[in-house]
Each structure stands twice: as C-alpha cells, then as structure tokens.
VOGU-3710 file (C-alpha; in Angstrom, 3 decimals, decimal comma):
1> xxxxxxxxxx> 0,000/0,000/0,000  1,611/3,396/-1,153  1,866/6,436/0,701  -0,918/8,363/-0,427  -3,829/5,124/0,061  -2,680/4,841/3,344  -3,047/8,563/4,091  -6,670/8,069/2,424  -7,570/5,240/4,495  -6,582/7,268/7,543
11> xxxxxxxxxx> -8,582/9,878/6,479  -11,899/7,857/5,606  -11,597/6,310/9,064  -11,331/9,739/10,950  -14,107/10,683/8,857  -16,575/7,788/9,640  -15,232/8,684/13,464  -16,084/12,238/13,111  -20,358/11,631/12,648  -19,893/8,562/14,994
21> xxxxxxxxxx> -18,781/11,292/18,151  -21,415/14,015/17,032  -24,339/11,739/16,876  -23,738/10,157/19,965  -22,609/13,785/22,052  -26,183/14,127/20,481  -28,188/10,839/21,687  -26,950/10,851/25,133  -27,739/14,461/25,943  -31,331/13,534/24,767
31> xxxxxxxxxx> -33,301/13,183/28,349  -31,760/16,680/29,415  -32,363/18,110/25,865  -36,182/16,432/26,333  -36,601/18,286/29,433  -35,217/21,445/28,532  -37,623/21,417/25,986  -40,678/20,298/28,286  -41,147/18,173/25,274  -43,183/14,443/25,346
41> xxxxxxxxxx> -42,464/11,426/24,204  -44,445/11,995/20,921  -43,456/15,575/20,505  -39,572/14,303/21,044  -40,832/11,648/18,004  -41,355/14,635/15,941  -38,521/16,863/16,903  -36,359/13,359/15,915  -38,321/13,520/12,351  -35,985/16,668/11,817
51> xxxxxxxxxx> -32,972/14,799/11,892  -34,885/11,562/9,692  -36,129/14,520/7,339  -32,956/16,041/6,713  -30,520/12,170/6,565  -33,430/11,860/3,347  -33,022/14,978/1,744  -29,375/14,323/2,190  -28,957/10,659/0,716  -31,297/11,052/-2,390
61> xxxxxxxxxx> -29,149/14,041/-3,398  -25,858/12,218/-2,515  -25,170/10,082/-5,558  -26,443/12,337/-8,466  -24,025/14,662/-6,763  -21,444/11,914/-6,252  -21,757/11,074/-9,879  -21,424/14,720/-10,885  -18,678/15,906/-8,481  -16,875/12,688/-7,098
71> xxxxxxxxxx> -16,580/12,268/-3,429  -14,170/14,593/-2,271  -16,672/17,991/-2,931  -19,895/16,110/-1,513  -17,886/14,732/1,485  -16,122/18,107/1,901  -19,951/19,838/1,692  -21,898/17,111/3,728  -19,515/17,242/6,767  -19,358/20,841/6,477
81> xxxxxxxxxx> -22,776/21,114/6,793  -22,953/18,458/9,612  -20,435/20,776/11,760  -22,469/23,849/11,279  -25,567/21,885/12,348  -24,066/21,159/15,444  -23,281/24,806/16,408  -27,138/25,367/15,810  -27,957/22,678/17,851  -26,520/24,003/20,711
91> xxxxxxxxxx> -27,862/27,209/20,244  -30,901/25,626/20,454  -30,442/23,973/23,341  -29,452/27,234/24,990  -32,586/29,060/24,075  -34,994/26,150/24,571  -35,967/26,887/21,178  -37,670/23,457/19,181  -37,888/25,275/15,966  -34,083/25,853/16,498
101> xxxxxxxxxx> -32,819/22,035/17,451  -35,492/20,422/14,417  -33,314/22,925/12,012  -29,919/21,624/13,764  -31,145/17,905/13,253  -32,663/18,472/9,672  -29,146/20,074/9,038  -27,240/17,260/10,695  -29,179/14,621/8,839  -28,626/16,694/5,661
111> xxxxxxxxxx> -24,886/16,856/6,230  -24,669/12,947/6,934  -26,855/11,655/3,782  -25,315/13,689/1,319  -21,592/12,435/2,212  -23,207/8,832/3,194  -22,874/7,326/-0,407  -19,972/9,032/-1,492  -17,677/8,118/1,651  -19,312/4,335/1,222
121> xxxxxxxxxx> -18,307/5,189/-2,562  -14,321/6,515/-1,390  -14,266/3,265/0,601  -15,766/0,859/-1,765  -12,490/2,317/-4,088  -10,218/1,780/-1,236  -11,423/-1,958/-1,189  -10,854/-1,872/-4,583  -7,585/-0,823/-4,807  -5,839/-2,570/-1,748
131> xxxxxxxxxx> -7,547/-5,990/-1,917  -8,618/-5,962/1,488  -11,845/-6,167/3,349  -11,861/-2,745/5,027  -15,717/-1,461/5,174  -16,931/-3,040/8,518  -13,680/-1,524/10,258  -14,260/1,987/8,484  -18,124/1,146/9,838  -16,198/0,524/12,824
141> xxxxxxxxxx> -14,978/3,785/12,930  -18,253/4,847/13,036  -18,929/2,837/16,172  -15,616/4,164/17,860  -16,919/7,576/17,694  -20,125/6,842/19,332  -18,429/4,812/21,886  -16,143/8,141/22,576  -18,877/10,325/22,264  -21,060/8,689/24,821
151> xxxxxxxxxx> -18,653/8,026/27,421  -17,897/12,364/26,945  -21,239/12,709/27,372  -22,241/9,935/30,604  -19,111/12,273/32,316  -21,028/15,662/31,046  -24,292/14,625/32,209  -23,276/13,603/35,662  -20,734/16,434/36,135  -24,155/18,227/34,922
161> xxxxxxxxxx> -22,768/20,253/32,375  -25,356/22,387/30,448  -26,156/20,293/26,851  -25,213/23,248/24,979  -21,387/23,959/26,328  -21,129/19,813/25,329  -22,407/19,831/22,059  -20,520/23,798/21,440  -17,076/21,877/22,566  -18,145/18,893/20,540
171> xxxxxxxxxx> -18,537/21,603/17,599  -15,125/22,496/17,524  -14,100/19,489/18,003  -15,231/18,153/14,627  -14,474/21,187/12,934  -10,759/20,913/13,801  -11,189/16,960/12,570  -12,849/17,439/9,277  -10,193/20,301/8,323  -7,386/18,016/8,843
181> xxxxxxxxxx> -8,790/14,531/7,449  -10,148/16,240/4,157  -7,058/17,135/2,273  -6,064/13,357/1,756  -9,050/12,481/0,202  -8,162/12,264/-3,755  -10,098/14,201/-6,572  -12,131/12,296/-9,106  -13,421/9,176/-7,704  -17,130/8,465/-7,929
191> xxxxxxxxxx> -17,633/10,793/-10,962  -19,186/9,840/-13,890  -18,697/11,489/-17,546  -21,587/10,165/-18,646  -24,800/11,646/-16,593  -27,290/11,213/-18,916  -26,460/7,070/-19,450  -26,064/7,119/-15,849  -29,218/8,029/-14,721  -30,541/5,188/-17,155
201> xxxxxxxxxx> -28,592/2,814/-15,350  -29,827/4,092/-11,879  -33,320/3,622/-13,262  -32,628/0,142/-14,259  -31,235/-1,060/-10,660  -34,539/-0,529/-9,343  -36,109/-3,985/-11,253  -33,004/-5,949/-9,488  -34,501/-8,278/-7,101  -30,855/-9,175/-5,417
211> xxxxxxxxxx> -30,155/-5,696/-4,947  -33,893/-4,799/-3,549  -33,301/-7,915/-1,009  -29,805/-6,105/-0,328  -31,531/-3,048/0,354  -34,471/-4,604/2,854  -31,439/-6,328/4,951  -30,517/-2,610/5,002  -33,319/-1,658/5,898  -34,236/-4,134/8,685
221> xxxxxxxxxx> -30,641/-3,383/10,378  -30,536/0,573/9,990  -33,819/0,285/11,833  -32,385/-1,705/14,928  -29,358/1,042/14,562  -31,337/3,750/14,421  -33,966/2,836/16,717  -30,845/2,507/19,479  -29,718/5,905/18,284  -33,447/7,611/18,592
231> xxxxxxxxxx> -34,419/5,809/21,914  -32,556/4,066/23,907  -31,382/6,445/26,556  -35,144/7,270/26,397  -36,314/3,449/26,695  -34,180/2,548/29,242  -35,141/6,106/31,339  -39,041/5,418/30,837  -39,460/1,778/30,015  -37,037/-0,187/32,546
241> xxxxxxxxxx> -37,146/2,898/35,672  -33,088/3,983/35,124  -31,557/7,467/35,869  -30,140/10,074/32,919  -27,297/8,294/33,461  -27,738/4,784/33,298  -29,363/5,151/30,182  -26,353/6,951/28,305  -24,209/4,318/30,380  -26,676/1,275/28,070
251> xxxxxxxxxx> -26,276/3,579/25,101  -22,767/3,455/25,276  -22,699/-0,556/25,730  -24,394/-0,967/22,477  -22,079/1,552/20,638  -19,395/-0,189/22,225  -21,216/-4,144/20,830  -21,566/-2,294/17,726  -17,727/-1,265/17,772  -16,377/-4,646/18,251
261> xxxxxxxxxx> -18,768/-6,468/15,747  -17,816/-4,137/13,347  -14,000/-4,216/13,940  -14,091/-8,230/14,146  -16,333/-8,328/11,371  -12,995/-8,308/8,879  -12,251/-11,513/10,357  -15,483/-13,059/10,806  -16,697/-12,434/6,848  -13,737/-13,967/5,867
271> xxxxxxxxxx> -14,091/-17,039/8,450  -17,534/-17,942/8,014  -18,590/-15,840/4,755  -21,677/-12,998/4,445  -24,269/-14,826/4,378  -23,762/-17,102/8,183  -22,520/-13,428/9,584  -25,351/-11,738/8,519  -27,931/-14,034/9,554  -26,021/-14,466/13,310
281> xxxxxxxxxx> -26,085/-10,701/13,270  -30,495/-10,563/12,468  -30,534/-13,940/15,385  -27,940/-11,517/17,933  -30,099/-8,516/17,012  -33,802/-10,572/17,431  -32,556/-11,861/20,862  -31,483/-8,449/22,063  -34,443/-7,294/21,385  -36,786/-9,613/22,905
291> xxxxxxxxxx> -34,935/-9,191/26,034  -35,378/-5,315/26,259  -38,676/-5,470/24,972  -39,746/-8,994/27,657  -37,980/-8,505/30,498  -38,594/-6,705/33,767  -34,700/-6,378/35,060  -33,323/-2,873/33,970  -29,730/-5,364/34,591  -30,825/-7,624/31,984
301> xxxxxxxxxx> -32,409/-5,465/29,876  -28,807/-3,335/30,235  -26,825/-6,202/29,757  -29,345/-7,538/26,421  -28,522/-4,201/24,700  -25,221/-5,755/23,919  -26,839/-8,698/21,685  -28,637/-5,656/20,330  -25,759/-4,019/18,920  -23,571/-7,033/17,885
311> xxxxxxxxxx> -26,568/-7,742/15,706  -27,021/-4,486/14,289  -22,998/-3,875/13,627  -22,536/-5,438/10,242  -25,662/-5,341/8,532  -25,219/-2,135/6,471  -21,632/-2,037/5,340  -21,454/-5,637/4,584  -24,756/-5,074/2,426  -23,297/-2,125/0,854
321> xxxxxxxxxx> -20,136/-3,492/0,343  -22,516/-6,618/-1,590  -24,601/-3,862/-3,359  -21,560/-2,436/-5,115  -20,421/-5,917/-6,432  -23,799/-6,677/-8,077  -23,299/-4,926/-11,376  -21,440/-1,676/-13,357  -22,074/2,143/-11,442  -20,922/0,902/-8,325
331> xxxxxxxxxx> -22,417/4,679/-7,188  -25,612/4,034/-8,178  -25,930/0,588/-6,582  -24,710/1,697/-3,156  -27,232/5,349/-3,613  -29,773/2,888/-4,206  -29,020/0,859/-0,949  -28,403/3,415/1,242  -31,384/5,168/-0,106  -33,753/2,095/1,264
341> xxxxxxxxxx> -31,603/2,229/4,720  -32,659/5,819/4,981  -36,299/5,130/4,767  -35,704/3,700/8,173  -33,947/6,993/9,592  -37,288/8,642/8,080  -40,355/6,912/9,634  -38,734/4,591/12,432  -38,584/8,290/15,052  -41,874/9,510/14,471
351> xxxxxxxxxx> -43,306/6,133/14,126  -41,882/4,461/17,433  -42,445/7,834/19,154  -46,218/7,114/18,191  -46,626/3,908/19,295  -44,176/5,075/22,734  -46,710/7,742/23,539  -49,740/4,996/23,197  -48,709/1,992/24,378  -45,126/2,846/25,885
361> xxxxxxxxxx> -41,567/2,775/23,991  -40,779/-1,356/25,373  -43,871/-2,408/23,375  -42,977/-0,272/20,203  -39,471/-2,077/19,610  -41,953/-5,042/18,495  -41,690/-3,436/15,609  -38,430/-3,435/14,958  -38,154/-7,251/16,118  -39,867/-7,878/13,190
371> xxxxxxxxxx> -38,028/-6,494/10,855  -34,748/-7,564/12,257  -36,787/-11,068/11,987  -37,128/-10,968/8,582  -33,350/-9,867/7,645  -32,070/-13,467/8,846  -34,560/-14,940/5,924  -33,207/-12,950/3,194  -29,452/-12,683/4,706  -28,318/-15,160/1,079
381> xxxxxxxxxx> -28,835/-11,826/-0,686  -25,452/-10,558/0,269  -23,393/-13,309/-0,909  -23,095/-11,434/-3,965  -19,371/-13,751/-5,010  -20,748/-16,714/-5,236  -23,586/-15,510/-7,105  -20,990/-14,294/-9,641  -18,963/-17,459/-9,601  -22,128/-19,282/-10,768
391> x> -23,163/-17,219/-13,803
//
C-alpha cells in the first residue's frame, strides 16, 4: 500500500469517526435536551423527524451529486454542513428553542446523507484498490466515535454540564477533525462522464430483485441502529425505571457491541462468509431485542442491549459493500441501498415515538423485532461472489 492510500484510508476512518462522536454527544444528551424542551415522548418523536427529514433529503441528493462531483466535494460539503448543524444545535439547546434544534437535526441529517454514499463510494475504491476487506472496520470507525462520544457525554451529564457547552465543545471538536482529514481524500473518484447514461442505469437497478433484497437487509438493520440511536437512553429512562445516566451508560454498551462487531467483522466475513454473519447478526439482534422489549430487570435489559448491537454492527456495510459488487455504477448501486436504509432513519422516530406515547416505547421495539426477523430470511442476498462465480 503506497503512501498516499494509506493517508486516504486514515482519512476515511477519521471521517466515519467524526459523525460517529457528534451523533452520539447528540443521543446521550437527549433526556436533558427532552426536558429542557418540556417536550413528550411523541413531541420528542417529531422533533427526531428533523434529523430523519434532513438524513433523506441528504442521501437522495448524494449520488447524483457523487456522480457529478466525485466524493471529495460532496464529502467536503456534507460534513461541512454536519459541523455547522451542530453549532445550531446548541444554540438551540441554549434558548430552549424546538424550531431551532429540528433545524440543527434536519441540518445534521442533511450533512450525513449527502456524504453517506460518497464516503461508502471513497471506501468501496479503497477496497478496490488494496484488496482488502476494510468497510466493517471503516463502519467501525463509526462505532468508535459513538463509543467516545457517549462516554464524553455519561461524564457531562453527571458532572451536569449544560447540553449546549457539550455539544458547542463537541462543535469544535469536529471542525478541527474534518479540516485536517479532508485534504487526503483524492479528486475524481465516484464521478461519472456520462450523466445522462447514468441516470438510465440508476433507473434500471430498481427492477433488481438481489439488490432490492440487499436493500431490505438494510433496511431491517438501519432500523435496529437507528432505533438505538433515537431511543434508547429514552427506553431505558421510561421503560425499565433507570436514571439520565444509566441510560447513556446502556447507550454506550451498544455503541461499544456495535464497535467490536464491526471491527471483528474483517475476520469473521472472511471465516464464516456474508451470508452465516449476517444471519447471526439478524438472530444476535432478534434476541437483544426480545430481552429489552420482555424482560422486567433494567440489569438484563442493560446487559441484552449488547446482543442488540452485535446484531445491528454489520448489517449495512457488509450489504453495501454486496450492493456495489452486483453490477457496473458501483455509485448508483450503493445510492440505491443506502437510499432504502434511509427510509428507516425517516419513519422509524416519528413512528416508534407514536406507538411510545400509546402503548409505551418497550412495546414499540416489536416493531423493529420484526423487521430484524425478517433480515435473517433474506441474509443469502449478500453473498453477492458466489452468485458471480455461478453465472
């Protein structure tokens, strides 16, 4: 590996970190945020639509502009925007001004869909051009961060530290990160010469029934991500009786399950192959789950978050990584993925937050049982080599 892929590597991995840490200064500040905003558990569902909103916006516009620009301009302008959405966050948080933290969320979702695809894109490449398995420890990145970011913010929120002095230090933070890991990323990859013939091709995906299985596994496992992300401080706080605390102390178990699935996922895939790790990672997940949902021990339920997160760590980038082997326009293919993961990032906080204010948040997660369910059936989808090998 020369010089410069090395430096890029570096670089992607700081910038997977770099979202990882915000989102998670983010989710664990949510019960003090909640409060300050004398907001339910339904309104919260709806302030948490801001952020679903704007992750969207941000992914459907991602690879058209990936295609266009390459990743370096739409990662540059995604994170970019992701830092500046922090900055209003806290502002909001300050002022106890909703209309103020849905704009910071819509703005951080924004920020993170539009450089989703093309940093899945800039990795995909790296994959490409080293030989090696690298997207779940990239992923893993990810994963870091929140792990980092939650235990910041489990010492902020019992040194009781005003939300908005976290997320403004958290702000600079990431600003100082994303200036220095952005000049190794390379010019050019991602972009297509051909728009028009492109957009053809993108229409064409759609009939793929591999790739729409691909992007339903996605789907199932960015909604047992994203469900941990949206609620689980607040599930733990409500539905199992813990303090503030305790719940950011669970949330940071299952960032740190999803860390080390993710950064023993190189070896596993390799070990056992995509399709046995993906369907132990729906079982994990489904057992998890059952346990938070079932049981009456806050300890268990604690300790059951970590089967949670083991089975939600390698769901998406394996299936993107698959997505992007399935045909030509590797850009495309992995839009069109993460484009179906989104949808889960769209209705799973308003939806749960629905069914939380009605019948209570433990009940709700039924929901995403079921879907986590249903990726273990379909989990052959990925095994995208061996369908090569045959045809």
């Amino acid at each position: 590996m020369d010089l410069a892929t090395r430096r890029r590597r570096q670089a992607l991995f700081l910038l997977f970190f770099l979202p990882g840490i915000a989102l998670s200064s983010w989710v664990t500040r949510t019960p003090d945020i909640r409060d300050r905003l004398e907001a339910s558990t339904g309104e919260m569902g709806w302030i948490l639509f801001g952020l679903s909103l704007g992750s969207m916006a941000g992914i459907l516009c991602s690879g058209r502009l990936t295609s266009r620009f390459g990743t370096r301009p739409v990662i540059a302008g995604g994170t970019a925007v992701l830092v500046a959405s922090l900055a209003v966050l806290s502002t909001g948080t300050l002022l106890s001004s909703v209309p103020l933290v849905v704009a910071g969320l819509f703005g951080f979702g924004a920020g993170v869909g539009a450089g989703d695809v093309a940093v899945n894109v800039d990795a995909t490449d790296v994959e490409r051009v080293t030989g090696k398995t690298t997207m779940p420890t990239l992923h893993g990145c990810f994963s870091l961060g929140t792990v980092a970011g939650a235990g910041i913010g489990i010492a902020a929120t019992a040194a009781r530290l005003p939300a908005h002095w976290h997320l403004a230090a958290v702000t600079a933070f990431s600003l100082a990160l994303f200036l220095y890991a952005i000049r190794a990323i390379p010019a050019g990859t991602g972009r297509l010469e051909e728009a028009g013939r492109a957009g053809g091709r993108a229409a064409q995906i759609w009939k793929e029934p591999r790739l729409l299985m691909i992007g339903a596994i996605v789907l199932a496992m960015a909604l047992a991500e994203g469900a941990a992300n949206d609620w689980l401080p607040l599930l733990m706080v409500d539905g199992h009786g813990v303090d503030a605390a305790s719940g950011s102390l669970v949330y940071t178990a299952f960032a740190a399950a999803m860390t080390l699935g993710r950064f023993g996922g190189t070896y596993a895939l390799d070990r056992f192959g995509r399709t046995l790790v993906v369907r132990a990672s729906a079982v994990s997940g489904a057992i998890g789950l059952l346990l938070v949902i079932f049981s009456d021990s806050a300890v268990l339920a604690g300790a059951a978050v970590l089967f949670w997160g083991l089975g939600a760590s390698l769901g998406f980038p394996v299936a993107l990584s698959a997505a992007g082997e399935t045909g030509p326009d590797e850009t495309a293919r992995v839009s069109l993925v993460a484009t179906i993961g989104y949808v889960a990032f769209l209705v799973g906080p308003p939806g749960l937050g629905f069914l939380g204010d009605h019948w209570g948040l433990r009940p709700a997660m039924l929901v995403v049982l079921a879907f986590v369910a249903c990726a273990a059936f379909l989990a052959s989808a990925v095994d995208t080599r061996r369908a090569a090998a045959s045809t």
